[in-house]
C-alpha positions in Angstrom: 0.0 0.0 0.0 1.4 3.7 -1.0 1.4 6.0 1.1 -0.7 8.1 -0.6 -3.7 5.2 -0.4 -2.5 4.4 3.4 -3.4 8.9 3.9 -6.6 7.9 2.6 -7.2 5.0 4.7 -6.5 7.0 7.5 -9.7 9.3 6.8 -12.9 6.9 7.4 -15.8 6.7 4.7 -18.0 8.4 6.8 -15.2 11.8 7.8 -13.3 11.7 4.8 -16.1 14.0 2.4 -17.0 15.9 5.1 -15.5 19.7 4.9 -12.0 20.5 6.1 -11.8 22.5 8.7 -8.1 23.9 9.5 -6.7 23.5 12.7 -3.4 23.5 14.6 -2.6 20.3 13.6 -3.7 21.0 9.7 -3.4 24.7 8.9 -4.5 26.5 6.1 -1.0 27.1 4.6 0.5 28.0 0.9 1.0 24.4 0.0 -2.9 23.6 0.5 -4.0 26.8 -1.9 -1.7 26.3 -4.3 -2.7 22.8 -4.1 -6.6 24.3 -4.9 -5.1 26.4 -7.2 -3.3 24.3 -9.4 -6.2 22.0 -9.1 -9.0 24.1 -10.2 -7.3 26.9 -12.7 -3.8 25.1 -13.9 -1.7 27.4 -11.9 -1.7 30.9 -10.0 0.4 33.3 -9.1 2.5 34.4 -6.1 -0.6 37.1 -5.2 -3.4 34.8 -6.2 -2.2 32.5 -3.6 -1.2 35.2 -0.8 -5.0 35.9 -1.6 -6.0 32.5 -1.2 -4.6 32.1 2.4 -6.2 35.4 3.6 -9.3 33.5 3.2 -11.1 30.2 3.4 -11.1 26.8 2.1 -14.7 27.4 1.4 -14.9 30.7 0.0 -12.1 30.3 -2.1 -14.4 27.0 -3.6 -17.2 29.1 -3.7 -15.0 31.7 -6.3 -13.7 29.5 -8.2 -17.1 28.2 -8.7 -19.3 31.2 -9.4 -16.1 32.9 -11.4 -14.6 36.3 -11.1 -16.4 39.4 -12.5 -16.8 40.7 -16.0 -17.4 37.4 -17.1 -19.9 39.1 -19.9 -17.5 41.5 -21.2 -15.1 38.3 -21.9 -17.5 36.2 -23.3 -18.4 39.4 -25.3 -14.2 39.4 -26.6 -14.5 35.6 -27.2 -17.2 36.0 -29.5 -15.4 38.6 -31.8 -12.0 36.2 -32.1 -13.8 33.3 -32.2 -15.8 34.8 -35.6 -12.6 35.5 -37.0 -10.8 32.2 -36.3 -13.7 30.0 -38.2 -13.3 32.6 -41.1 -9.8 31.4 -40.9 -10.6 27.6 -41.2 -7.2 27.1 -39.4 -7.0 24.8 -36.4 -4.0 26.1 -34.3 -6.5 29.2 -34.1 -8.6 27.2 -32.8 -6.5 26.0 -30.0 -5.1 28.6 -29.6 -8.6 30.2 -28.5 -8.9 28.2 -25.6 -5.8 28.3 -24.9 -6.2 32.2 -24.5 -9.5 31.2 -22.4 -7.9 29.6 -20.0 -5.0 31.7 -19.5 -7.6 35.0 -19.3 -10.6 34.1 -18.7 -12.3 34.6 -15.6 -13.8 31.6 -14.4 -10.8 29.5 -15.1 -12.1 26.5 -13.4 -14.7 26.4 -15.9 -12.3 25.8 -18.5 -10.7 23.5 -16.3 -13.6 21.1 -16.4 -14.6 21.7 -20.4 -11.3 20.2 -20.6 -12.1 17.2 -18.8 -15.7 16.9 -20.7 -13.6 17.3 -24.0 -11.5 14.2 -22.8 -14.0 12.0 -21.5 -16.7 12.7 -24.6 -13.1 12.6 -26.6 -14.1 13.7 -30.1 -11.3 14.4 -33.1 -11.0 17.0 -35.7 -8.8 14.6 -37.5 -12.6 12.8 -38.8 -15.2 15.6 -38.2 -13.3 18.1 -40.1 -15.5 21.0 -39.2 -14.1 23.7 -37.0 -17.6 25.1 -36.4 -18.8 21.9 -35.0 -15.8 21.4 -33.2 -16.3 24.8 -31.3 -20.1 23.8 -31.3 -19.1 21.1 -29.3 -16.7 23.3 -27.2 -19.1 25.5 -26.3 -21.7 22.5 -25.4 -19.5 20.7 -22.9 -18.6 24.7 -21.7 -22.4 25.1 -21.1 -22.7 21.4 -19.3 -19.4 21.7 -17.2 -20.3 22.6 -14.5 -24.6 21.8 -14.5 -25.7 18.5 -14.9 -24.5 15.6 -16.2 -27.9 14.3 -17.3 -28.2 17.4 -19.8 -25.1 17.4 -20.8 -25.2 13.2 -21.8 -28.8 14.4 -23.2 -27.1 16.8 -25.9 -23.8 15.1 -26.4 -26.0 12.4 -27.6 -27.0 14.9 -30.2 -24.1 16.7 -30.5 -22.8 16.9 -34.6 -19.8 16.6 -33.5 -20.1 13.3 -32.2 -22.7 12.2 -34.5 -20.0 11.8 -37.2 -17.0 11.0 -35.0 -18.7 8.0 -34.0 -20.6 7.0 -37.3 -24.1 8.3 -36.3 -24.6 9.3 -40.2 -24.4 5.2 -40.8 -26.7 4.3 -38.1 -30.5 3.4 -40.0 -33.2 1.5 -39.4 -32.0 -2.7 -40.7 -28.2 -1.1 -40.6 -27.2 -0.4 -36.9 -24.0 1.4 -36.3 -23.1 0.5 -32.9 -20.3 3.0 -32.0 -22.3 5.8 -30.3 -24.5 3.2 -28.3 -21.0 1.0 -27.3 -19.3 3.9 -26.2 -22.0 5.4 -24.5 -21.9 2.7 -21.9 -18.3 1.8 -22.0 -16.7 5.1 -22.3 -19.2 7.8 -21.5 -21.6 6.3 -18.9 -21.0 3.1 -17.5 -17.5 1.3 -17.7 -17.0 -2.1 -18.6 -18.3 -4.8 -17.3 -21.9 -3.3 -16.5 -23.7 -3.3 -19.9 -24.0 -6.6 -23.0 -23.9 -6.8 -26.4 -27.1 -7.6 -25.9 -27.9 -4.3 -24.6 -25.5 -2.3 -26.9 -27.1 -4.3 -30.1 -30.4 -2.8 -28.5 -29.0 0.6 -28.2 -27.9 0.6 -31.8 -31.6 0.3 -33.0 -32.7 2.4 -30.4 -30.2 5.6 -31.7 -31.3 5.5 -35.4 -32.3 8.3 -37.5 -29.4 10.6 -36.3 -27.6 12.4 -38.5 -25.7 15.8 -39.5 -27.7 18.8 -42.0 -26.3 21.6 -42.6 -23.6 21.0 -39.7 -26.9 20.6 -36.8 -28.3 17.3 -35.8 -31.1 15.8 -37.6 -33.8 13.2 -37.3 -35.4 11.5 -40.1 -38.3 9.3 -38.3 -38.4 7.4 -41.6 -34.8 5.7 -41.0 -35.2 4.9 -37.5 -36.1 1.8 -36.0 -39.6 1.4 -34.3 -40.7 -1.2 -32.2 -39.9 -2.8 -28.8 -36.1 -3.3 -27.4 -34.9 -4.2 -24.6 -31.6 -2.3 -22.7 -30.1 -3.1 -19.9 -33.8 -5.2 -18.5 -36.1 -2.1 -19.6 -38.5 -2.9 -22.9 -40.3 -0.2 -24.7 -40.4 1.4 -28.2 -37.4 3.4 -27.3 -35.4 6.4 -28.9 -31.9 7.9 -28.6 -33.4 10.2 -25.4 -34.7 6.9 -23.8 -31.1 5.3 -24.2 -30.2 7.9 -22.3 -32.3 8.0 -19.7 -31.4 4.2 -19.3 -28.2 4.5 -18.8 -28.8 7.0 -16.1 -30.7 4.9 -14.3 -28.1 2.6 -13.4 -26.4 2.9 -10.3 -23.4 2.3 -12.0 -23.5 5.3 -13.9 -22.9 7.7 -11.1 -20.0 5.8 -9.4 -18.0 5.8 -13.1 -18.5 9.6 -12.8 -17.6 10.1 -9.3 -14.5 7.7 -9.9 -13.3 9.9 -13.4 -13.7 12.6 -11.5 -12.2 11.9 -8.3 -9.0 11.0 -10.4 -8.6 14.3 -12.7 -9.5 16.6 -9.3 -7.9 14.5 -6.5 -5.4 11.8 -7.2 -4.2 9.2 -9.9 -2.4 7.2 -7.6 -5.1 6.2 -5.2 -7.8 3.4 -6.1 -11.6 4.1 -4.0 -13.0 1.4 -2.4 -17.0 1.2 -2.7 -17.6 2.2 0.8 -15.7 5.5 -0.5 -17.0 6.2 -3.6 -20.9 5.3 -2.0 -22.1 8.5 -0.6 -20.7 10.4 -3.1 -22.5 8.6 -6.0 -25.8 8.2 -4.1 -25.6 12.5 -3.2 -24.8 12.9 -7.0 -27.7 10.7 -8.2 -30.5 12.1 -5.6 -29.5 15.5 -6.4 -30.0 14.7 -10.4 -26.4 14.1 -11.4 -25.7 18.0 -10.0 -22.0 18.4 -11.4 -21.0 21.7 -9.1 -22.2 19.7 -5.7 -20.1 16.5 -6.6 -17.0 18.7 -7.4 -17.7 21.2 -4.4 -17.7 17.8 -2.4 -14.5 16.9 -3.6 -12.7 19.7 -3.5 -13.5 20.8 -0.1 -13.0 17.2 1.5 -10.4 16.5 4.1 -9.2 13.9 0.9 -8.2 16.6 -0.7 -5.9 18.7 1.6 -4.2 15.1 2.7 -1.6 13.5 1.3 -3.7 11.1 -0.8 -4.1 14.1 -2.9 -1.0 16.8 -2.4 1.1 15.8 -5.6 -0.5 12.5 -6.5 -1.4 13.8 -10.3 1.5 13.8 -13.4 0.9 17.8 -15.3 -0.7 16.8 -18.4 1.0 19.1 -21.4 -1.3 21.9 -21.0 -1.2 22.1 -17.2 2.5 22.5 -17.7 2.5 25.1 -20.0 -0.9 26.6 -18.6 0.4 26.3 -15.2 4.0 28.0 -15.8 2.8 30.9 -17.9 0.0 31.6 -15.1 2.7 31.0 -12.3 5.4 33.4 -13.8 2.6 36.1 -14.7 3.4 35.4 -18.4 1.9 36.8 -21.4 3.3 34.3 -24.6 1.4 34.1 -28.0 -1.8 31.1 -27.3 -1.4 29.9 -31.1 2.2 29.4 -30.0 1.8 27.5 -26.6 -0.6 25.4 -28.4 2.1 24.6 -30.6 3.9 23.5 -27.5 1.2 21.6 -26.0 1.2 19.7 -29.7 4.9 18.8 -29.3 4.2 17.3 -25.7 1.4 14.7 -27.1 -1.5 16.8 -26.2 -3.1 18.9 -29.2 -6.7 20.4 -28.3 -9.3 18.9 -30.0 -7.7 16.6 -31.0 -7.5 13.7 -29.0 -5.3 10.4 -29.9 -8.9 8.2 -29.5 -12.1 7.8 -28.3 -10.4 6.6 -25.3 -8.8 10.8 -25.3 -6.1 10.9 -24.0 -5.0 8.3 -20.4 -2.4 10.3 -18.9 -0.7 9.7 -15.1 2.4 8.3 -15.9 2.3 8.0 -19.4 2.9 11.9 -20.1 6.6 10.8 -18.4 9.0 10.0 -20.8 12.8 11.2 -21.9 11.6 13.0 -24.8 8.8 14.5 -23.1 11.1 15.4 -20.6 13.7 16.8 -22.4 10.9 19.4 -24.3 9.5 20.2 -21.1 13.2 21.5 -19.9 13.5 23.1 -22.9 10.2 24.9 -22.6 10.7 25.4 -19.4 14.3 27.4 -20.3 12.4 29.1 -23.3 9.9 30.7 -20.9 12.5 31.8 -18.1 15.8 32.9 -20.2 14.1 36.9 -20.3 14.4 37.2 -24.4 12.8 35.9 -27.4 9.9 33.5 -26.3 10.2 34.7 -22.6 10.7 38.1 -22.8 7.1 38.5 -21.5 7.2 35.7 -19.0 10.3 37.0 -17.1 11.3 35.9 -13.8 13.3 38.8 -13.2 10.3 41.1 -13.2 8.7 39.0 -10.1 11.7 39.9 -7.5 11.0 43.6 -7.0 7.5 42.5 -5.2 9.4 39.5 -3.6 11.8 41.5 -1.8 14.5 38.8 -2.9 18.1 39.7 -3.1 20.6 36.5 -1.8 21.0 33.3 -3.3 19.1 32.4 -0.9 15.9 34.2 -0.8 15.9 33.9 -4.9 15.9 30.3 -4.8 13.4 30.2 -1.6 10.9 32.4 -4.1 10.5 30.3 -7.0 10.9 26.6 -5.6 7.6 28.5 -3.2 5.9 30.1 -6.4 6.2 26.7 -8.1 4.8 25.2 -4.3 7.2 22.3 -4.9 7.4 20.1 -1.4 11.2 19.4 -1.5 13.3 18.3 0.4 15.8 20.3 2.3 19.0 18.8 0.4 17.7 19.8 -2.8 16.4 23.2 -1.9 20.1 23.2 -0.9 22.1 22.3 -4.2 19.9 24.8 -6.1 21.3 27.4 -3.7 24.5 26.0 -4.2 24.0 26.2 -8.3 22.8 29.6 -7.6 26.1 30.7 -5.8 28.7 29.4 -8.7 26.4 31.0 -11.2 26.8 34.7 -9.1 30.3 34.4 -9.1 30.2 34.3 -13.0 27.7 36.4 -13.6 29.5 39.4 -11.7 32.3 39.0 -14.1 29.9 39.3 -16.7 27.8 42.5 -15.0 28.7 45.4 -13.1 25.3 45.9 -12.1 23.8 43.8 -9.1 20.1 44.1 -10.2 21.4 42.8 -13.5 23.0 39.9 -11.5 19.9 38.8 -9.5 18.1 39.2 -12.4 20.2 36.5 -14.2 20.2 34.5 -11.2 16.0 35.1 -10.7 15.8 33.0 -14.5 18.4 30.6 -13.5 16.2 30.2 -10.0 13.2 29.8 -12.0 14.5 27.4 -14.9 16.1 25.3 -12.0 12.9 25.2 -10.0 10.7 24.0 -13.2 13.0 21.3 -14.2 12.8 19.6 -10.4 11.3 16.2 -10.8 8.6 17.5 -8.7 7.4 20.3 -11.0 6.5 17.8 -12.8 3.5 16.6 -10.4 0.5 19.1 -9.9 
């Protein structure tokens, strides 16, 4: 047993959703917002966080779940680029968009979770081939993110989108296509092992008639199949909204939610037992599959402000680049840190499968390692790339002038927990690199300033950067 899952154990079914509380023995620190932070919005900076501890665990949940203000005048700005990106047909815009979104916008954590609607409902540009549905479909999961999952299952069902990623336009009445209905229990609803063929054949006939006019959904009662099926021990003369309504209604259904999102908010590397994952599945079925409660449950658990969840998750590509442009107060071009996020095996809407993309330990590899230093350097060194995403600008309002204090600032923006021996060699790389630097400048502001990127570059690169 890890100790991450022996943290858990510690913290019994029936305390460890209840709402943490700081004490003596558990404060309220940097770590724990940052933690939040990270969580919820990619990243934050130094002030966002001081900001954080001046207030509570709760209403800092609450924020992050209501959003900041001129939220209309953003949407408002949204609207005009996105206009202009679709006129463009080009699909690095179009990452590049959200990209922007979630570096600006302000309810962050909303993006947060359209991203992990667009992974679980993982749909591909690479076969729809339609930037307008794409960003239909964008906008869709944006709407659902945080409302309820029932609605959101309800028009993903009909999305266009999906329609043709999963072969909807084939689907007619004495030819079933069974992608949508297979992966609407496997993937998007159930999980394996609690649905038949039986019941996806079912399904099949259940979903025909959809298809894509003028890029919005479309019934044609004439190609759908009428007459009794049965799915999953219900029999009626059902369509694709009764599918739907099935699958909700298995018990199963909330527990694969709770568990998919229990892993992208609180931990990869702990596995819930059913006596965990029970009163959160029954409080997000009686309260009609209510998104914002189940991840306001999560969040503000004593789960997550233990050690079960502090660091248990591997930085997928865009919560690297997200988090370490939001982190250094950064302002890079979105089409290019899209282009980044491509390089690191994670380009926006455009996920590797239906599957999207797994993640945890499978974003770590040398190559992926090596481009994330390299990144990392890029958006440090104070020229080119970084120019706008320089450390050095961050040490006037840190009051940081000794190899020391430099290094103690950015190993703390970052919120890395390391260990003293390490903190120590990067203060030790730190004082060889002043000794060069001041042959190099006269100037001591220009020599903390070089040291301030070195700090920063140094602090990225740690192995436990790399964890979020």
């Amino acid at each position: 047993m890890t100790q991450a899952e022996q943290a858990l154990r510690r913290l019994r079914p029936g305390v460890a959703w209840t709402s943490y509380v700081p004490n003596p023995n558990n404060r309220w620190d940097e770590i724990k917002v940052a933690h939040l932070l990270r969580r919820t919005t990619g990243g934050a900076t130094a002030q966002q966080i001081s900001d954080g501890l001046k207030s509570s665990p709760a209403d800092v949940i609450r924020d992050l779940l209501n959003g900041g203000p001129n939220q209309e005048e953003f949407e408002a700005e949204i609207v005009r680029l996105r206009e202009g990106m679709l006129t463009a047909n080009d699909p690095q815009q179009a990452k590049g968009l959200w990209i922007y979104r979630m570096l600006h916008s302000p309810h962050p954590f909303l993006e947060r979770m359209t991203m992990f609607w667009h992974n679980h409902f993982a749909t591909s540009n690479a076969k729809v081939n339609d930037l307008r549905m794409m960003q239909q479909q964008n906008e869709t999961l944006r709407q659902h993110a945080l409302g309820h999952f029932d609605d959101m299952l309800q028009a993903m069902t009909r999305d266009p989108a999906m329609l043709i990623w999963l072969d909807s336009q084939s689907n007619r009445r004495g030819q079933p296509n069974e992608n949508y209905g297979r992966e609407l229990f496997e993937l998007f609803g159930l999980g394996v092992g609690n649905y038949t063929e039986k019941d996806i054949q079912e399904s099949a006939r259940a979903l025909t008639g959809w298809s894509v006019k003028n890029g919005k959904a479309h019934f044609d009662p004439n190609l759908h199949d009428v007459g009794p099926k049965t799915i999953l021990g219900q029999t009626g003369d059902f369509g694709a909204g009764d599918v739907v309504r099935i699958c909700l209604s298995q018990p199963t259904c909330a527990d694969f939610i709770v568990k998919k999102l229990f892993r992208f908010l609180v931990s990869e590397t702990v596995t819930l037992d059913a006596e965990y994952i029970a009163p959160l599945a029954e409080g997000f079925r009686t309260r009609n599959y209510d998104i914002s409660w189940l991840v306001e449950r999560l969040l503000g658990s004593w789960v997550f402000y233990s050690p079960a969840a502090i660091g248990q998750r591997v930085k997928g590509p865009v919560d690297f680049v997200i988090g370490t442009v939001k982190s250094l107060n950064g302002s890079v071009s979105p089409v290019k840190l899209a282009g980044f996020c491509d390089q690191l095996g994670q380009s926006l809407f455009y996920p590797p499968s239906v599957k999207g993309w797994e993640g945890g330990e499978r974003w770590i590899s040398s190559t992926g390692l090596l481009f994330r230093q390299n990144l990392a350097f890029e958006l440090t060194r104070g020229a080119g790339l970084g120019a706008r995403s320089d450390p050095a600008k961050l040490l006037p309002s840190a009051d940081a002038q000794s190899d020391e204090t430099i290094a103690r600032f950015f190993t703390n923006l970052f919120h890395q927990q390391i260990e003293e021996a390490v903190f120590r060699q990067v203060v030790e790389q730190l004082s060889r690199e002043r000794i060069r630097l001041q042959t190099e400048f006269r100037s001591p502001r220009s020599v903390n300033g070089a040291l301030a990127r070195t700090a920063a570059h140094l602090a990225l690169t740690l192995p436990e950067y790399q964890l979020g």
